[in-house]
C-alpha positions in Angstrom: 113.4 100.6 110.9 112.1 97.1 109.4 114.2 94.0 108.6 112.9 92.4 105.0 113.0 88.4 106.6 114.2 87.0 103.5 117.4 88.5 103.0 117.7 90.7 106.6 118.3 94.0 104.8 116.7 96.9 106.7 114.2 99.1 105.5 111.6 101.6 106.5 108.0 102.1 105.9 106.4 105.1 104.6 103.0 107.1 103.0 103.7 108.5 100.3 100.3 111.0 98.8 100.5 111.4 95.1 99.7 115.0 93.9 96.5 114.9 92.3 97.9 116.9 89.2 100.1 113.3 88.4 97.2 111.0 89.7 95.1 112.8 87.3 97.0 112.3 83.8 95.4 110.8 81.1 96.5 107.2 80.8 98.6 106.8 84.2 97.2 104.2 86.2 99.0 103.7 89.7 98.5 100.4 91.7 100.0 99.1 95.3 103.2 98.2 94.3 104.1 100.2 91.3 107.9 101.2 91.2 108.2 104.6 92.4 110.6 107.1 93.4 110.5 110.2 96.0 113.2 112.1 97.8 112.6 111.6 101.9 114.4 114.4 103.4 115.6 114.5 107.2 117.3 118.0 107.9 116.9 121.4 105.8 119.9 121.9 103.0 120.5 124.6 101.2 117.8 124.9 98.4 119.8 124.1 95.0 120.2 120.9 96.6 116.7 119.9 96.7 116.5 120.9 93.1 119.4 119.7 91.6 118.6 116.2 93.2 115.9 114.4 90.5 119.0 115.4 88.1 121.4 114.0 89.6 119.7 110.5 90.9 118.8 110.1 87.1 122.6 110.7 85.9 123.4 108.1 88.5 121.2 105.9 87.3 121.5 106.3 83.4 125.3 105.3 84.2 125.0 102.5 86.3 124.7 99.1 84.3 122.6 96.7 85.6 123.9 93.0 85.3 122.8 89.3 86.3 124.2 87.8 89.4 125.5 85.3 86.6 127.2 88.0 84.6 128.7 89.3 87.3 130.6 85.6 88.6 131.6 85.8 84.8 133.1 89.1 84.8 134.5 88.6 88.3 136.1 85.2 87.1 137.7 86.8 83.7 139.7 89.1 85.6 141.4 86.7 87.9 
């Protein structure tokens, strides 16, 4: 595990290959440091789990509402 210096949160480090079916599409361009997403699995589940997953992480995420630090001292400060 690696520490990120500025802020001390951990992290780790890993390669990732791109499929050469996705590297391959017309138009895509990837680059070092593109935003990506990948599922890094530790212990065997059972299989619906592994596809249900991508379905589930984008539900999560099409619910979650992402707000300034700014707007978020606001809201804090309207409920007190």
């Amino acid at each position: 595990m690696l520490t990120y210096k500025r802020t001390d949160q951990p992290y780790y480090a890993a390669k990732i290959r791109v499929h050469q079916r996705i590297a391959g599409i017309d138009g895509v361009q990837i680059y070092p440091g593109n935003a990506g997403q990948d599922v890094i699995t530790r212990s065997r589940g059972p299989w619906h789990f592994y596809a249900l997953r991508p379905l589930l992480d984008s539900l999560k995420h099409a619910f979650h509402e992402e707000i300034s630090d700014k707007e978020r001292e606001r809201k804090a400060a309207s409920r007190r």
